[in-house]
LUMNU-21087 format. One line per field, with one value per residue (C-alpha): x, y, z; residue in one letter. Coordinates in steps of 0.2 Angstrom, whole numbers, plus 5000, padded with zeros to 4 digits. Example, Ala and Ser with C-alpha at 12.3 -4.5 7.8 and 13.67 -1.06 7.14 Angstrom:
BEGIN
px [5062,5068]
py [4978,4995]
pz [5039,5036]
code [A,S]
//
This chain:
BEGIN
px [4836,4854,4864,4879,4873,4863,4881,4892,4878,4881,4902,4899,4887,4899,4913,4901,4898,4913,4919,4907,4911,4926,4921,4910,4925,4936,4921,4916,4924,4920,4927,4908,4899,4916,4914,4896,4896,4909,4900,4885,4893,4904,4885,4881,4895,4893,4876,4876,4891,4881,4867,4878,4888,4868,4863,4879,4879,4861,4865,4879,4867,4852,4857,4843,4829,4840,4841,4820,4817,4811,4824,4818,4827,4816,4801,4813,4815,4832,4838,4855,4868,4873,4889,4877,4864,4871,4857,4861]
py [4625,4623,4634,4630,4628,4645,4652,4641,4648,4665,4662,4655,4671,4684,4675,4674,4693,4697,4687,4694,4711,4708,4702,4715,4729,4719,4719,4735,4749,4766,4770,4775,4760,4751,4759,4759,4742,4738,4747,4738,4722,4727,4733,4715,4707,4717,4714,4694,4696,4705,4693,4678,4686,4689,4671,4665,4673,4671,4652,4656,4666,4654,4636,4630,4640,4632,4615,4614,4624,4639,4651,4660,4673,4682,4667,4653,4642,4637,4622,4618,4607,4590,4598,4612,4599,4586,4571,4565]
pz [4797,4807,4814,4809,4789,4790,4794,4781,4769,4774,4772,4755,4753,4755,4746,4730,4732,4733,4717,4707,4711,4706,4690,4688,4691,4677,4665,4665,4656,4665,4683,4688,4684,4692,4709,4710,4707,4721,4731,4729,4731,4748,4754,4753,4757,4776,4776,4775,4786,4798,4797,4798,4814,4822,4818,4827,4843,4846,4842,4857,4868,4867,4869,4879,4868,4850,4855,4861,4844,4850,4841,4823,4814,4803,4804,4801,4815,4817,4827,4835,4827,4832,4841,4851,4855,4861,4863,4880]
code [X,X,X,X,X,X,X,X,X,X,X,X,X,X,X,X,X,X,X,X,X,X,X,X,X,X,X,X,X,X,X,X,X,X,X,X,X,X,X,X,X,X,X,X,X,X,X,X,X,X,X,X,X,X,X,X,X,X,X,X,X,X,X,X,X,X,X,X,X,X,X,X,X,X,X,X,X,X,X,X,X,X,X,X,X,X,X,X]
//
């Protein structure tokens, strides 16, 4: 998988998380089930984005090992982009 989608997934990720928590808050009727609720969502919001950030700058640490393939992030192997890796 590529960097650069792996970390446009995560973006889209948290934006989705944070939409339907959101939605959730408007739905429900009691402040209890709000906040807990928000809270779950804002847990996952900053764990994709902290995920995302990691995939990133080991993309930015590791050049040489992401463009030979040698780079997995929880047993998927991630590969440099066309703009990391250029073929020449």
């Amino acid at each position: 998988m590529k960097v650069d989608t792996l970390a446009t997934l995560g973006t889209w990720l948290i934006v989705v998380a944070a939409a339907v928590g959101v939605l959730l808050a408007v739905v429900l009727k009691r402040m209890a089930a709000k906040v807990l609720g928000l809270l779950f969502f804002v847990l996952i919001a900053v764990t994709v984005f902290a995920f995302r950030d990691h995939i990133v700058s080991l993309a930015e640490e590791n050049v040489t090992a992401l463009c030979s393939g040698r780079v997995s992030f929880f047993g998927i192997h991630l590969q440099g982009g066309d703009a990391r890796c250029p073929s020449g």
